[in-house]
C-alpha positions in Angstrom: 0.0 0.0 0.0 1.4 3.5 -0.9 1.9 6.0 1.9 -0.6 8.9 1.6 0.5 12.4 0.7 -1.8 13.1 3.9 0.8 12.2 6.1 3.2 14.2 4.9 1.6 17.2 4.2 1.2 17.4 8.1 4.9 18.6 8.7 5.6 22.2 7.8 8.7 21.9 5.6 6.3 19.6 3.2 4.9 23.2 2.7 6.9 25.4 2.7 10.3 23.7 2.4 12.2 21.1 1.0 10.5 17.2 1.3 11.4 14.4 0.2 8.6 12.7 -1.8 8.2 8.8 -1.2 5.3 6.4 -2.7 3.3 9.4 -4.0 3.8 8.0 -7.4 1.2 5.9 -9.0 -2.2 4.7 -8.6 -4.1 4.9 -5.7 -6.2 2.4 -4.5 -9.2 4.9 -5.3 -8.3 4.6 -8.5 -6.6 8.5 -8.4 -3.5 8.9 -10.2 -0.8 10.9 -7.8 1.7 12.8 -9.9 5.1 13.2 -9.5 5.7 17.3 -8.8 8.5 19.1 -8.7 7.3 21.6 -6.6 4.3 20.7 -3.7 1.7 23.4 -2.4 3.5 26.3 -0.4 1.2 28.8 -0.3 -1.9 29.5 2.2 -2.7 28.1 5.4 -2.2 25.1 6.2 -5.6 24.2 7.4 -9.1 26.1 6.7 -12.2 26.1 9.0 -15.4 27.0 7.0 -15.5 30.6 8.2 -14.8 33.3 5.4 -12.1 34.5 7.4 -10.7 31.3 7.0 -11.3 30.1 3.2 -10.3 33.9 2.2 -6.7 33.2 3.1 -6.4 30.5 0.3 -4.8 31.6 -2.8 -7.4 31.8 -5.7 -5.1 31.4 -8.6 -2.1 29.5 -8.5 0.6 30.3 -10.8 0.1 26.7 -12.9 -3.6 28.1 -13.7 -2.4 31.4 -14.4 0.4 29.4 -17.0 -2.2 27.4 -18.7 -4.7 30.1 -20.2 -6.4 27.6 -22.1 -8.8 24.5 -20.8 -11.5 22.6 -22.7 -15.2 21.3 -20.6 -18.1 19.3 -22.1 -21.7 19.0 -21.9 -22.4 15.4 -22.6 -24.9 13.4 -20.8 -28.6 12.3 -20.2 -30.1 15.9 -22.1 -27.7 14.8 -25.1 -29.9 11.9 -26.2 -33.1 14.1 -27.4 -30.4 16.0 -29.5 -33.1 19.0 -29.5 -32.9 22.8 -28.6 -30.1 22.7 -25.8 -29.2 21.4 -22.5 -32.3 23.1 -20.7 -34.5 20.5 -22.4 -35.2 18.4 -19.3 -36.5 21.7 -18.0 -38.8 22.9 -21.2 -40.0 19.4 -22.0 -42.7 20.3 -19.1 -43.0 23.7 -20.0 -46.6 23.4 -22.1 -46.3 24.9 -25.5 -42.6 25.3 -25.5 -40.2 24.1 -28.4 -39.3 21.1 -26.4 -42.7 20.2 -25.0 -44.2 20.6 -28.4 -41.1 18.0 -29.7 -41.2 15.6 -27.1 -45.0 15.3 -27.1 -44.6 14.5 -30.9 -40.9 11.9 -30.4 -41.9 10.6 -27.0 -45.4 10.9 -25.7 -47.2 13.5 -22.9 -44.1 14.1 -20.5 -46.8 12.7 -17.6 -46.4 9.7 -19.4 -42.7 9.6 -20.5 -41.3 11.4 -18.2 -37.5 12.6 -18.8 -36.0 9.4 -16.8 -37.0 7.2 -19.3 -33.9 8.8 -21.0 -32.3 7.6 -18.1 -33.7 4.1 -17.8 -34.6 3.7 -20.8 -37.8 3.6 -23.1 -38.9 3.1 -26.5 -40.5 6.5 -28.7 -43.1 6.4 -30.6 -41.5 4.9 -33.4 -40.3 1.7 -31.5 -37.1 3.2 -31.1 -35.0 1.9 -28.1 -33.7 5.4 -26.1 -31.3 5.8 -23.2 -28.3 7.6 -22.4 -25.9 4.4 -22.4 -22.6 5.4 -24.2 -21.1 2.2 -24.7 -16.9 2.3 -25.2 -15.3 1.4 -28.4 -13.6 -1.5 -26.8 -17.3 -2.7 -26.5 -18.1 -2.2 -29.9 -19.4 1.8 -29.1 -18.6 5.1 -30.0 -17.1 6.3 -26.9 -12.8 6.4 -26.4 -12.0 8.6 -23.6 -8.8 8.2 -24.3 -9.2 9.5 -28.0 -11.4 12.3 -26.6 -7.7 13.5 -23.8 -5.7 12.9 -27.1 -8.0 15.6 -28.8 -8.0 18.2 -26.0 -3.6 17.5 -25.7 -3.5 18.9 -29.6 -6.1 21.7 -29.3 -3.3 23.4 -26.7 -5.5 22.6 -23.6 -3.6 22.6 -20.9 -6.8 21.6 -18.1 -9.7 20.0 -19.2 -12.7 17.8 -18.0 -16.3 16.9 -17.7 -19.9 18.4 -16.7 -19.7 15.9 -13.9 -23.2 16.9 -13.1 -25.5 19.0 -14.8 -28.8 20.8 -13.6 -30.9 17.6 -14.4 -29.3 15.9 -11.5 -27.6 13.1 -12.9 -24.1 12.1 -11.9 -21.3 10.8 -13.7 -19.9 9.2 -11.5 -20.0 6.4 -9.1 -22.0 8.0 -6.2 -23.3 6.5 -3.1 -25.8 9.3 -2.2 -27.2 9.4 -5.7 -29.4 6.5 -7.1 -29.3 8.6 -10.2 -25.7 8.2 -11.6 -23.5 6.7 -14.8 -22.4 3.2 -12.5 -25.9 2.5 -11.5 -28.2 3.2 -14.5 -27.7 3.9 -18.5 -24.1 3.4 -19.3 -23.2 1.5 -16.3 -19.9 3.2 -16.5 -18.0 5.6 -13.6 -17.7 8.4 -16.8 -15.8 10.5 -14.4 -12.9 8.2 -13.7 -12.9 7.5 -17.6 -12.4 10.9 -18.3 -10.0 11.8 -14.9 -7.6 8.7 -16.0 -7.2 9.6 -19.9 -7.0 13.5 -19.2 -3.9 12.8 -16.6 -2.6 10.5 -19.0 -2.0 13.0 -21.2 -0.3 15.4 -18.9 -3.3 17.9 -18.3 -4.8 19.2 -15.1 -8.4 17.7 -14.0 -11.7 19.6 -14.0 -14.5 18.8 -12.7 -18.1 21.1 -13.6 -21.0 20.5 -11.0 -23.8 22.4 -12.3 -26.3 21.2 -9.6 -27.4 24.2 -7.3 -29.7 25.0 -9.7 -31.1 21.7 -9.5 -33.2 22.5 -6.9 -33.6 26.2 -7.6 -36.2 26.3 -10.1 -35.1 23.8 -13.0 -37.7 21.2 -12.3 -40.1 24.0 -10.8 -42.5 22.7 -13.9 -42.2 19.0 -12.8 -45.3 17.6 -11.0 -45.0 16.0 -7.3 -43.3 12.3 -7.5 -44.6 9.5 -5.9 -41.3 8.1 -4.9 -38.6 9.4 -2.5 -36.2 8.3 -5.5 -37.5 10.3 -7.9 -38.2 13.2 -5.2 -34.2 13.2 -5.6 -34.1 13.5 -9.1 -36.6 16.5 -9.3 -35.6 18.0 -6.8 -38.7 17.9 -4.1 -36.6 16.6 -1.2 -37.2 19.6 0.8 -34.6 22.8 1.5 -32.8 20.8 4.1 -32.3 17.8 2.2 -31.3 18.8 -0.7 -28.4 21.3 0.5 -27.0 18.6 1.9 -27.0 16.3 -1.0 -25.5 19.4 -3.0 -22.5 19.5 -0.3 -22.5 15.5 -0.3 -22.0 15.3 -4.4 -18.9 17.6 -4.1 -17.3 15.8 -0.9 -17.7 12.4 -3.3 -15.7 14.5 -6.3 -13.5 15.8 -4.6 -12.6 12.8 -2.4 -12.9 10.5 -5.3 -11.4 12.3 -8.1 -9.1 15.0 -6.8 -10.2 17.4 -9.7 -7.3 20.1 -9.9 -10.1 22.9 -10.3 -14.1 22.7 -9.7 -16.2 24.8 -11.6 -19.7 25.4 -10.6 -22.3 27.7 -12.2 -24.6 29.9 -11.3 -27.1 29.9 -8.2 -24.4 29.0 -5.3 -25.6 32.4 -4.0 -29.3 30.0 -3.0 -27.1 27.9 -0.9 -27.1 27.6 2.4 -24.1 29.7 3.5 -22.8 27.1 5.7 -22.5 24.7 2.7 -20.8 26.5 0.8 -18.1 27.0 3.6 -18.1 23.6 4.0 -17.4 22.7 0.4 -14.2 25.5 0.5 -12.9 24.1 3.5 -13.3 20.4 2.6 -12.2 21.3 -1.0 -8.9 23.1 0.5 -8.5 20.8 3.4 -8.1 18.0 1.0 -5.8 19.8 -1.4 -2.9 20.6 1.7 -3.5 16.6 1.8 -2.7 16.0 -1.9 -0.2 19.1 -1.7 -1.7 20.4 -4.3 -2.7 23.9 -5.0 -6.2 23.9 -6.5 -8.7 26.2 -7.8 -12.5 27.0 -7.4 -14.4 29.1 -9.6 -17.6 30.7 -9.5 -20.8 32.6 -10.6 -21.9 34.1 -7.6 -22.0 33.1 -4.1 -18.3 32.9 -3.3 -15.6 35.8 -4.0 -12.5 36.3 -5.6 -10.7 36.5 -1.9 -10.2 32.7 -2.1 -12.0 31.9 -5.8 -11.5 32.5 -9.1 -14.5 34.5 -10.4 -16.1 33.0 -13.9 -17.5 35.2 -16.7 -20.3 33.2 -19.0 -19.7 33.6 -22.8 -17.6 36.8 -22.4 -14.9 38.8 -20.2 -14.3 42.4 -19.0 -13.4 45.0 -21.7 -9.9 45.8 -19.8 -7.4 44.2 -18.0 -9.3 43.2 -14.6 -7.1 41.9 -11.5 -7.7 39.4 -9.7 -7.2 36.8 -12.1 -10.2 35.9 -13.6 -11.7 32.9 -16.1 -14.5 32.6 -18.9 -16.6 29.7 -19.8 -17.4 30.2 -23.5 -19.4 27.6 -25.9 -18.0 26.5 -29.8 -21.7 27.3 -30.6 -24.4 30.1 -30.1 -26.9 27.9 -29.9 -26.5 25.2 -27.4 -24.0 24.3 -25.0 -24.8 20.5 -25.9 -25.1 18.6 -28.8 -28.2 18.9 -31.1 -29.2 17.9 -34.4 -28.5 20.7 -36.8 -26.4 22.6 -34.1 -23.8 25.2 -35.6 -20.3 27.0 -34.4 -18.2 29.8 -34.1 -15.5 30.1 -36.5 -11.7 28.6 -35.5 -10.4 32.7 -35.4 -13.3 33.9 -33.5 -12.6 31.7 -30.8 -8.9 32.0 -31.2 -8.9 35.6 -31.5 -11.2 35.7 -28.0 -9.0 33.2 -26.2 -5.8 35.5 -27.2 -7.7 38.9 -26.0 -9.0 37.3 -22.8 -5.3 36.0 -22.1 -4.6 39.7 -22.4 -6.7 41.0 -20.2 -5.5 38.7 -17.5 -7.7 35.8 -17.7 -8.0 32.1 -18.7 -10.7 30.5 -21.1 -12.4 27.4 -20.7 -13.7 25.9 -24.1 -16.8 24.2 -24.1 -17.4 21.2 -26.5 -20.9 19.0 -27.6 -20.2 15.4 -28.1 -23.6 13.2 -29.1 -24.8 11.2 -26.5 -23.0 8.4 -28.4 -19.4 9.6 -27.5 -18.9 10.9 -30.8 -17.2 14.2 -31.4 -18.3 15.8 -34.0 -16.1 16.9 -36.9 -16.9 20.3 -37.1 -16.2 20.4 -33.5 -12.8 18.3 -34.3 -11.9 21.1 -36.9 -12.0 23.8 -34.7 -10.1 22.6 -32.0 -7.5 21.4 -34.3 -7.3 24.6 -35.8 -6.5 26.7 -32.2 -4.2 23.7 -31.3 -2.2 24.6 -34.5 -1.5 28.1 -33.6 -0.5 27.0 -29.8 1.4 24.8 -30.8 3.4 27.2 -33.3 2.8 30.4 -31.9 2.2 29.3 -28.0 5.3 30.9 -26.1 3.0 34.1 -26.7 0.5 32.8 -24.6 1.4 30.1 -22.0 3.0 31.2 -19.5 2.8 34.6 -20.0 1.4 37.2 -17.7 -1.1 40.7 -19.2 1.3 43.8 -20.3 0.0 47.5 -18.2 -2.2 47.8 -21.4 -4.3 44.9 -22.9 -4.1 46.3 -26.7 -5.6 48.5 -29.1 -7.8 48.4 -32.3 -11.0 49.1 -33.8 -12.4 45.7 -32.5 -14.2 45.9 -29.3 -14.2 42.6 -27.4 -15.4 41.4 -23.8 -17.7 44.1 -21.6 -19.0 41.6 -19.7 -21.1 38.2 -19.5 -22.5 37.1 -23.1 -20.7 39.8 -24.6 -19.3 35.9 -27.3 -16.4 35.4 -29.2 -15.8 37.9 -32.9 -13.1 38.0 -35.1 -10.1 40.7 -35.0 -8.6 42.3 -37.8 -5.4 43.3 -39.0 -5.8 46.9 -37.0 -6.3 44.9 -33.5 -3.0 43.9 -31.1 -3.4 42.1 -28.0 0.1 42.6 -25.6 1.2 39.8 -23.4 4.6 39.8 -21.6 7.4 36.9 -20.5 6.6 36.2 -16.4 10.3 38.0 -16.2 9.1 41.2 -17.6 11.6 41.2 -20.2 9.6 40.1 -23.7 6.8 41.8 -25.0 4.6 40.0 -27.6 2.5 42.1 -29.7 -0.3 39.8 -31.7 -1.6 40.9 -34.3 -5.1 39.8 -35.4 -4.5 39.7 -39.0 -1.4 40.4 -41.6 -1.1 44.6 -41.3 0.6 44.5 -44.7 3.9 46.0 -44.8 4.0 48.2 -42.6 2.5 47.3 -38.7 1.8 50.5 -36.4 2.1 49.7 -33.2 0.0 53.1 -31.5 0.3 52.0 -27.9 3.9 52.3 -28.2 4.2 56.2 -29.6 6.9 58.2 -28.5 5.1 60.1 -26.0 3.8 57.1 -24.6 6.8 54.9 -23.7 10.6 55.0 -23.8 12.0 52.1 -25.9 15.5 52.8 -25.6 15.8 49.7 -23.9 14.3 47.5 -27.2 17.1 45.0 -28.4 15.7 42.8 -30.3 12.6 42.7 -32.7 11.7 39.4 -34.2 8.4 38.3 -35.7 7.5 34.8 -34.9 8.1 31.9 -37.6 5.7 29.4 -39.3 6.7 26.5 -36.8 7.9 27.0 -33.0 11.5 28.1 -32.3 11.6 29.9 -35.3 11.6 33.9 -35.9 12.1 36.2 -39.0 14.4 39.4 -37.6 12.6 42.5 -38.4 14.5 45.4 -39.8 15.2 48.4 -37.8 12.3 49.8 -36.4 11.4 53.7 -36.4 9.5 55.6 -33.1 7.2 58.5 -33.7 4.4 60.5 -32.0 1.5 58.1 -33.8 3.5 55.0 -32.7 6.4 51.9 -33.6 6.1 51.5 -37.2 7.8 47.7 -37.6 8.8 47.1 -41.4 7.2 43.8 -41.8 8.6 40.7 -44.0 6.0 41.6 -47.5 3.0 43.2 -47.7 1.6 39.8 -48.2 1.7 37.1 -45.2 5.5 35.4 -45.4 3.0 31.9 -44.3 -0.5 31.2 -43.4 -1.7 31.5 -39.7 -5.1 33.3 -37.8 -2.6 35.6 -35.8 1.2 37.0 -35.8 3.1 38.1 -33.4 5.9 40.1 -32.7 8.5 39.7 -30.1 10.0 42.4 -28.4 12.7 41.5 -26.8 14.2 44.2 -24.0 17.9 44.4 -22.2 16.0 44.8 -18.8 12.8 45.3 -18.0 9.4 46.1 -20.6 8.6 49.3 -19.9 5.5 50.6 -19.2 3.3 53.2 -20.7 1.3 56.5 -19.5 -2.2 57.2 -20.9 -2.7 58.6 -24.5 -4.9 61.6 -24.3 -8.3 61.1 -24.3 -9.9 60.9 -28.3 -11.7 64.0 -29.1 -14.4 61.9 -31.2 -16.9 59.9 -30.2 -15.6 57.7 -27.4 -16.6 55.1 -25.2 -16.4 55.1 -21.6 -16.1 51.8 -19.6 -15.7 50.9 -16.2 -12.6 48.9 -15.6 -14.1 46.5 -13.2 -17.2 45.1 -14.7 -16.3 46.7 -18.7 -19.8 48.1 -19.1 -19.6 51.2 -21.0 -21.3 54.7 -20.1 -24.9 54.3 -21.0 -27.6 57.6 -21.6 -30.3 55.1 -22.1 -31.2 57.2 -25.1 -33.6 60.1 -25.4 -34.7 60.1 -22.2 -36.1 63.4 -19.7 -33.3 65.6 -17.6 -32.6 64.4 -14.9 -32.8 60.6 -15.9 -29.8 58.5 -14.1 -26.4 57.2 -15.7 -26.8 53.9 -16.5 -24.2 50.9 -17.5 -24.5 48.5 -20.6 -22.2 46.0 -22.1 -21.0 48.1 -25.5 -22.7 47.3 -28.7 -22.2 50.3 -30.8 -25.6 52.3 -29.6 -25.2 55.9 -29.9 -26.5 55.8 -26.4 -23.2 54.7 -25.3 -21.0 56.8 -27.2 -19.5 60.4 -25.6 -17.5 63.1 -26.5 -14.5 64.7 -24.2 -15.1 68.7 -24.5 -11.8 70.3 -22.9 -13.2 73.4 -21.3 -9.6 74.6 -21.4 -10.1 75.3 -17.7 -8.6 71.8 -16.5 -12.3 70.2 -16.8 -14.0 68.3 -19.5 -17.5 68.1 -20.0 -19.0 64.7 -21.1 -21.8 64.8 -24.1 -23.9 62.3 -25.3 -24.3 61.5 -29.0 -28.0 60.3 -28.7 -29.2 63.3 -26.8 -26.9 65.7 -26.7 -27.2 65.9 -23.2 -23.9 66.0 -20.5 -23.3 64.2 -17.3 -24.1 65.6 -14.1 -23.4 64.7 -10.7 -26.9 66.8 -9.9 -25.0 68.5 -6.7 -25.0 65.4 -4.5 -22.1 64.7 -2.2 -23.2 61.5 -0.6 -21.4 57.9 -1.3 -23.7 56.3 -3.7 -25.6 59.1 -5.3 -27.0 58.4 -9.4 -25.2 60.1 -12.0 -27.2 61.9 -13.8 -27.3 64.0 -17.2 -29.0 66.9 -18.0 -28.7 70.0 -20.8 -25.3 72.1 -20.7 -25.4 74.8 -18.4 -22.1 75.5 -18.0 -21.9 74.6 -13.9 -19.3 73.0 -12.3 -22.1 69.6 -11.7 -21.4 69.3 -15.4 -17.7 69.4 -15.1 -15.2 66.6 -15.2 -11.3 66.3 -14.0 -9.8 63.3 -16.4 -7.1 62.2 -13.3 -4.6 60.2 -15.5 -3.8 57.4 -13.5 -1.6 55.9 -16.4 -1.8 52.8 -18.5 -5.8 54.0 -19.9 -7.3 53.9 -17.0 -9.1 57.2 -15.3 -11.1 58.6 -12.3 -13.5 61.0 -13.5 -13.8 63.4 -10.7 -17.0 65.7 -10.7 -15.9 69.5 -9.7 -18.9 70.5 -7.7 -19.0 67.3 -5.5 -15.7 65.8 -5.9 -17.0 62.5 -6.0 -16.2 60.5 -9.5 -17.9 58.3 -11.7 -18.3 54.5 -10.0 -20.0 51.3 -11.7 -20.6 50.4 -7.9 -19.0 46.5 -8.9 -22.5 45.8 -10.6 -22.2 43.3 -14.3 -25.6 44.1 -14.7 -26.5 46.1 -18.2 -29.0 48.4 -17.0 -27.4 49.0 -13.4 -26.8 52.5 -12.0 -23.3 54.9 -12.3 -22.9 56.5 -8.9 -20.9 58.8 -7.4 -18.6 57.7 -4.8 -15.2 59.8 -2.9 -12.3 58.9 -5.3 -10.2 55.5 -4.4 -8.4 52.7 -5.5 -11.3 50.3 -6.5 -11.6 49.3 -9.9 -14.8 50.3 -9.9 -13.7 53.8 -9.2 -11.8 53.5 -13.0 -12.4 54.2 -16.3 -11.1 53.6 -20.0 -11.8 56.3 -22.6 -11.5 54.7 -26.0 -12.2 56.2 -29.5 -15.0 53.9 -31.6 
């Protein structure tokens, strides 16, 4: 029997000092693999109670998740099989007259009388059709090669990757002992997450696991009439508050326990869970990782905070560089997050280009993927991932281990302000910096060929000293390899690089430049504010200035994830007094702090009068960002830390906060 990493972990030297690692190598008799490290856990307590003052102390983001940048999730599993509208189907199937009600009353029958686990159990259609979410592996003559499916994610560049271990229909993939309703004991008859834990180690990458279930018993099943049967009570989620917070807590001690996932992921509705749960989740979750001596990561939605956990944006990212370090969840289609019949995708560069401007802004993506309930991937799905894994593995020094520049980049392409804000395509006009962790490389990418002649505007003169710039290199067709640029020239509009042709020297969905320093990459001040039409966005949540259109005096500042509107478009008038007034292009009206002093007061806008309410101080605080300080209160513009579009700009007393920050950028 192999001596537990639990014993060592309880001397302090195993972490924070040298130890000596014996019989942590090789399979467990759980089943876990335990990897060989070079270096063990060494920061954060070394034991958590499950008391925020406790969790808090645990590091959110360890520098391994901070190297990977890129990691690829799945929604596979029971809501697969009907292949129709998306993975809420479970839920809309007993939604009368929806899509799904209307379908499954014409595939299946009246959900009364096949209900949605006969997917589970299986059942035969209407046709005669034998249905049931049983995967069967290819070495049984199936569809399904976990270890085909690790291979995939190794070549598309993903460096942590893993399964929806449990969705909002309550069914587990795994081997559980407090739910009836899992992979071992019905359909497959497979422990799906062990399948997938043991080929995604195998292939070098970090586990994750996705539960999904807190809104399980928040309002997915609310359509679902009583069950007769404490078993199915379980299932949809009419156990009873009490009950059913436990079992949530109880399906992340058997992850967790069982699996040792390297990160869970959980979505949305964790801020409906009993508090004490949740704290008992972190501090198990931590607890256990001191054990394995390895430094782990949670993420979520709401409910927890970025003091100890990694915060998640769905299907988008701020519009600036945000600190903490932050992650997105983003789908390969618009449509579904799971597979369905007909289902399209994003194009290879809009998600590449997204994954490269999220890495700039100091965050990691997570990729999701739709196999069919067969265990068959797709193609399409194939293609894309093939295609980012190409440009990694070519172009990938600019983006592992790599850390966000002082400014994220510059362009005409606006990506991120906030959740659902979806991958686009850049263009040749768009850069996204990221720098070597020693602060001594600079990589400019480039989201298209720029011709000849690449104009690198964040770096102008009066912006930034490049007298330490040794080396200029743009990066080869195949890793390892660079193409020296000529000598480069440094004006007041920016770095004009001479590039190879004015046609591409080879094919790829990005270039980059390096720029390589004799000490360190310098940083930047702020380029003054455009004198067009600008948008204004709040460097915490990236929601941009909003009028909300033709609307009376008086009417409050609002906040909305940029879409082009007029409404959210301004122009900086220098009143050649130190003071700018703010205009809006919809309705011409200005910003005003409407005299109010207190800590939370609404923005407002009104017509010009000239008084110092409707008078701005732009105080630079370098790299793009800016406090917006009102003259006749002295309180500055705040997003208040809301994501919401539609939320409130206050005022609040000038400080440090992100949310007391803004970006002024020309559109």
């Amino acid at each position: 029997m192999l001596h537990s990493p639990i014993q060592l972990s309880r001397f302090p030297l195993s972490r924070r000092g040298l130890l000596i690692a014996i019989g942590v190598t090789g399979a467990s008799t759980t089943g876990v693999l335990n990897f060989p490290r070079t270096a063990w856990a060494t920061s954060g307590p070394s034991s958590y109670t499950a008391a925020w003052s406790s969790v808090n102390q645990h590091p959110p983001s360890p520098e391994w998740f901070q190297d990977a940048k890129f990691g690829i999730y799945y929604h596979w599993g029971v809501f697969s099989v009907p292949a129709f509208g998306n993975e809420w189907y479970p839920r809309n199937m007993y939604i009368g007259g929806s899509a799904e009600n209307q379908h499954h009353n014409a595939v299946y029958g009246d959900p009364s009388a096949w209900p949605y686990h006969n997917f589970i159990n299986g059942a035969r259609d209407k046709a005669g059709n034998w249905v049931q979410f049983a995967p069967k592996l290819t070495s049984a003559g199936g569809n399904f090669d976990p270890n085909d499916w690790a291979q995939l994610f190794a070549d598309a560049g993903a460096r942590f990757a893993g399964p929806v271990a449990e969705h909002h229909d309550g069914y587990s993939m795994w081997n559980s002992l407090t739910n009836e309703w899992n992979s071992v004991a019905t359909g497959p008859r497979l422990d799906l997450l062990r399948l997938h834990a043991d080929a995604i180690r195998g292939k070098g990458l970090r586990l994750l696991t996705a539960l999904h279930h807190a809104y399980n018993f928040n309002g997915y099943y609310d359509h679902v009439p009583r069950q007769s049967t404490p078993t199915l009570q379980k299932l949809y989620a009419q156990l009873g508050t009490a009950a059913e917070n436990q079992l949530w807590y109880s399906k992340l001690q058997e992850v967790i326990d069982g699996y040792q996932p390297d990160i869970v992921w959980q979505d949305f509705d964790l801020g409906l869970v009993q508090e004490s749960q949740r704290l008992n989740f972190l501090a198990h979750y931590f607890n256990q990782a001191v054990s394995w001596n390895k430094d782990v990561v949670a993420t979520y939605k709401d409910g927890l905070n970025n003091q100890g956990e990694v915060f998640d944006y769905e299907r988008g990212g701020p519009a600036g560089i945000q600190s903490p370090y932050w992650l997105t969840d983003d789908s390969i289609s618009s449509s579904s997050w799971c597979y369905t019949v007909g289902i399209g995708y994003y194009s290879t560069t809009a998600l590449l280009h997204a994954l490269i401007d999220r890495v700039s802004k100091n965050g990691n993506m997570l990729l999701n993927i739709a196999p069919m309930a067969d265990g068959t991937i797709p193609s399409g799905q194939r293609t894309v991932l093939l295609g980012i894994g190409d440009h990694l593995k070519r172009f990938g020094e600019s983006i592992y281990n790599t850390r966000a520049w002082s400014v994220y980049g510059e362009g005409p392409t606006q990506m991120g302000g906030g959740s659902f804000s979806g991958p686009r395509a850049g263009t040749g006009q768009d850069i996204r910096f990221t720098r070597s962790k020693d602060n001594t490389v600079l990589y400019a990418t480039v989201l298209g060929w720029p011709g000849q002649t690449l104009t690198i505007a964040t770096l102008a003169a009066n912006r930034i000293n490049l007298s330490g710039l040794s080396l200029t290199q743009l990066l080869g067709t195949s890793a390892g390899t660079y193409i020296d640029l000529p000598t480069s020239t440094q004006d007041g509009s920016g770095l004009h690089l001479t590039m190879p042709s004015s046609a591409a020297p080879y094919s790829a969905l990005a270039y980059v430049v390096k720029l390589t320093f004799s000490g360190q990459v310098p940083s930047p001040g702020s380029a003054p504010p455009p004198t067009g039409w600008a948008k204004i966005a709040n460097l915490a949540s990236g929601l941009a200035l909003d009028s909300g259109g033709n609307v009376s005096s008086g009417s409050v500042l609002k906040q909305w994830g940029y879409d082009g509107s007029t409404n959210l478009q301004w122009q900086v008038v220098d009143l050649d007094t130190g003071y700018v007034r703010l205009v809006n292009r919809t309705n011409g009206m200005v910003a005003d702090s409407w005299g109010d002093t207190t800590n939370g007061a609404s923005a407002r806008q009104a017509a010009w009068s000239g008084g110092n309410n409707q008078q701005w101080k732009l105080n630079d605080l370098g790299s793009g960002h800016y406090q917006i300080i009102n003259r006749g209160t002295g309180t500055a513009l705040d997003g208040a830390g809301s994501q919401t579009n539609g939320s409130t700009t206050v005022l609040w007393a000038p400080n440090s906060s992100p949310n007391n920050q803004w970006t002024i950028t020309g559109v």
